[in-house]
C-alpha positions in Angstrom: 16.8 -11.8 -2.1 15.0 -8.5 -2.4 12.2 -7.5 0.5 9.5 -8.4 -2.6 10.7 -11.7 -2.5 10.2 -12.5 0.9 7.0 -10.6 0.6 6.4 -12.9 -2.3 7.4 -16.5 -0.3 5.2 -15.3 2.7 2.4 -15.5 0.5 -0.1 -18.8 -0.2 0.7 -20.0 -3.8 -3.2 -19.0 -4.7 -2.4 -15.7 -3.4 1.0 -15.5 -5.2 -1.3 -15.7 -8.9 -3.9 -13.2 -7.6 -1.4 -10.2 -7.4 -1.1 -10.5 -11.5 -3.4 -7.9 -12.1 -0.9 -5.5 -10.6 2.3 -5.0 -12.9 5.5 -6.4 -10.7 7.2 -3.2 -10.2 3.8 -1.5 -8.4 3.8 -4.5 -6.4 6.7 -4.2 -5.3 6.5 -1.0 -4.6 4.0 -1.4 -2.4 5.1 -4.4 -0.7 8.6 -2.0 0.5 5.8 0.6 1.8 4.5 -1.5 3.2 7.3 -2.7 4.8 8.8 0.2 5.9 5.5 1.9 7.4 4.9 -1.3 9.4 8.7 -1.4 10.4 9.8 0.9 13.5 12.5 2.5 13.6 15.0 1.0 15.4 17.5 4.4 14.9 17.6 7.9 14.0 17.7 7.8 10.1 16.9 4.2 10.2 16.0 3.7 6.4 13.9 0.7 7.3 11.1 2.0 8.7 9.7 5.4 10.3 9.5 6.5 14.0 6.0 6.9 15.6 5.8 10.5 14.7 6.1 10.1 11.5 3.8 7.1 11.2 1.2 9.2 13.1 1.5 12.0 10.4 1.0 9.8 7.7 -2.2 8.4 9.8 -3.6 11.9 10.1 -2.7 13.2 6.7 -5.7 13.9 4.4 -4.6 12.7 1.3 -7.5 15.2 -0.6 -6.8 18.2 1.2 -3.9 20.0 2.2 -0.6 18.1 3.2 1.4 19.9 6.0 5.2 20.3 6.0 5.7 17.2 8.4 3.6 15.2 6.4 4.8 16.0 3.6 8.6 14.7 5.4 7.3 11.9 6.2 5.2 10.6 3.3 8.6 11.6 1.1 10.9 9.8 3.6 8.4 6.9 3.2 8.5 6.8 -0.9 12.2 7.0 -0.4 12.7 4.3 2.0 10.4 2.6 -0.6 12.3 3.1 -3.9 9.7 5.0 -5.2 11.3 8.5 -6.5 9.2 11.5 -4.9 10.7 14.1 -7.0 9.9 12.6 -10.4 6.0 12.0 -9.2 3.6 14.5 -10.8 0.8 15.8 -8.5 -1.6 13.5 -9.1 0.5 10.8 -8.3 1.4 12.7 -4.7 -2.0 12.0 -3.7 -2.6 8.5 -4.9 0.6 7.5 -3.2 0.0 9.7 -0.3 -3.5 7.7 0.0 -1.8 4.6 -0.1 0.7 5.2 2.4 -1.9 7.2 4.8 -4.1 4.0 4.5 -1.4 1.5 5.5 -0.6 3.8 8.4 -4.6 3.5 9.9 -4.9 -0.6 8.7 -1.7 -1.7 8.3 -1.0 -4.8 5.3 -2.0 -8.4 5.8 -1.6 -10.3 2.4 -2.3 -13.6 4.3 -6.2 -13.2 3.1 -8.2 -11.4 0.2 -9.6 -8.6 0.5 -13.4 -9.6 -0.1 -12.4 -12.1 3.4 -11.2 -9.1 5.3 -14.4 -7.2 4.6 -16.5 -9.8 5.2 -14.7 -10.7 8.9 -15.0 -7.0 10.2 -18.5 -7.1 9.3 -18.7 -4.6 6.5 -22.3 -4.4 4.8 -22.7 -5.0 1.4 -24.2 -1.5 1.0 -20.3 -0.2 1.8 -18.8 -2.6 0.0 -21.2 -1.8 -2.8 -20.1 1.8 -2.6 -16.6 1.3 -2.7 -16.7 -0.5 -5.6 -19.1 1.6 -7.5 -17.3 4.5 -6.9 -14.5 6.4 -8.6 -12.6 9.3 -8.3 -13.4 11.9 -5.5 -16.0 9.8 -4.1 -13.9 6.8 -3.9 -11.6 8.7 -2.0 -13.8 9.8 0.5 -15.2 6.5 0.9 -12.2 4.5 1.4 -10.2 6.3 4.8 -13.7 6.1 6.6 -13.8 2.1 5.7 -10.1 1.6 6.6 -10.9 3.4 10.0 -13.4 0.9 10.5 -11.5 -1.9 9.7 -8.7 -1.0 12.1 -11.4 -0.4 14.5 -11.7 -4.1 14.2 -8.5 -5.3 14.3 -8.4 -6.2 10.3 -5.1 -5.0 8.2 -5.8 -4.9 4.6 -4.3 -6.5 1.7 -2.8 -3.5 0.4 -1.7 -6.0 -2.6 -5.5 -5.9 -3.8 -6.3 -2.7 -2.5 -3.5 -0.5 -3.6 -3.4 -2.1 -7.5 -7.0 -1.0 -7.5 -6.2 2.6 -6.1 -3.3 3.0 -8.5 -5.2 1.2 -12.0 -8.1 3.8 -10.8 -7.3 6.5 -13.0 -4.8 4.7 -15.5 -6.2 1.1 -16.1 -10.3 1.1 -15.5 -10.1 -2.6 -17.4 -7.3 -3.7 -14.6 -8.8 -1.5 -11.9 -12.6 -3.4 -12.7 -10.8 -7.1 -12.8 -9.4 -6.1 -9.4 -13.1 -4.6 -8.2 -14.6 -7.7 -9.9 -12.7 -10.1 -7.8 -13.1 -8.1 -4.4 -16.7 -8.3 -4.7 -16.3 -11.9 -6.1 -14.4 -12.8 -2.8 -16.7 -11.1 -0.4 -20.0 -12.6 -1.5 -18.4 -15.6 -1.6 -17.2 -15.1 2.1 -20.1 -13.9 3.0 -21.8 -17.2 1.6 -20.2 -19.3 3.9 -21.1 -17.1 6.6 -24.8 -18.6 6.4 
């Protein structure tokens, strides 16, 4: 049984059908990055999970801007432990996955609810959640560490399931990446109904 698997049988059967939008292979992907950037080392070399120095660069790596040499180690190290082949990534790639990673290092992964749920229990306005969904490329990416500051700052992880097959159908798959925006939004009004 592959760490995707158990990822998968951890999951609510609803939540099981609502990861289609993202092709099984990115999934998984991100599920083993998950994985290993939540996992602590328990060794030197460990190649199921970082130490703290190396989650802390990935934390305060700016995926836009310039990626220094230990940052660079560690988000490499990360994609490694992952399965996800550094050297055969072209440089756009670098700083999707980098943004993914850096993301799940500040918020952490909790697939246990929806997005659109998570925003709505750390109190995000609908003007943010507005933005980020309206948003693409550069601003999009400006938007999204401040939010996932402020949901740590709350105590929310993220459904990186949701969240990273939006981030990585961005720039190839707008009609996957808007089914994925479409229920986000869908989920957090609906949340946000109940709230009242």
């Amino acid at each position: 049984m592959s760490l995707s698997d158990v990822a998968q049988s951890a999951l609510p059967e609803k939540q099981i059908n609502d990861t289609a939008a993202i092709p099984p292979r990115q999934e998984q992907s991100i599920s083993r990055l998950a994985h290993v950037i939540a996992q602590a080392a328990r060794f030197s070399g460990d190649k199921h999970g970082l130490d703290n120095g190396e989650r802390a660069a990935l934390a305060r790596l700016d995926p836009d801007g310039e990626i220094r040499p230990h940052q660079v180690a560690a988000l490499s190290r990360a994609l490694i432990y992952a399965g996800i082949e550094p050297d055969t990534l072209k440089p756009e790639a670098w700083h999707v996955w980098a943004l993914i990673a850096h993301g799940m290092a500040l918020a952490g992964h909790d697939a246990s609810q929806n997005l659109g749920q998570q925003l709505s229990s750390a109190g995000v306005s609908e003007s943010r959640v507005t933005k980020l969904l309206t948003s693409r490329g550069d601003a999009f990416r400006q938007i999204l560490p401040r939010l996932l500051r402020l949901l740590a700052s709350k105590g929310i992880a993220v459904n990186w399931y949701e969240l990273g097959g939006l981030i990585l159908n961005q720039a190839r798959d707008e009609e996957k990446a808007e089914a994925i925006r479409l229920k986000i939004a869908g989920r957090f009004f609906a949340a946000e109904a109940k709230k009242d």
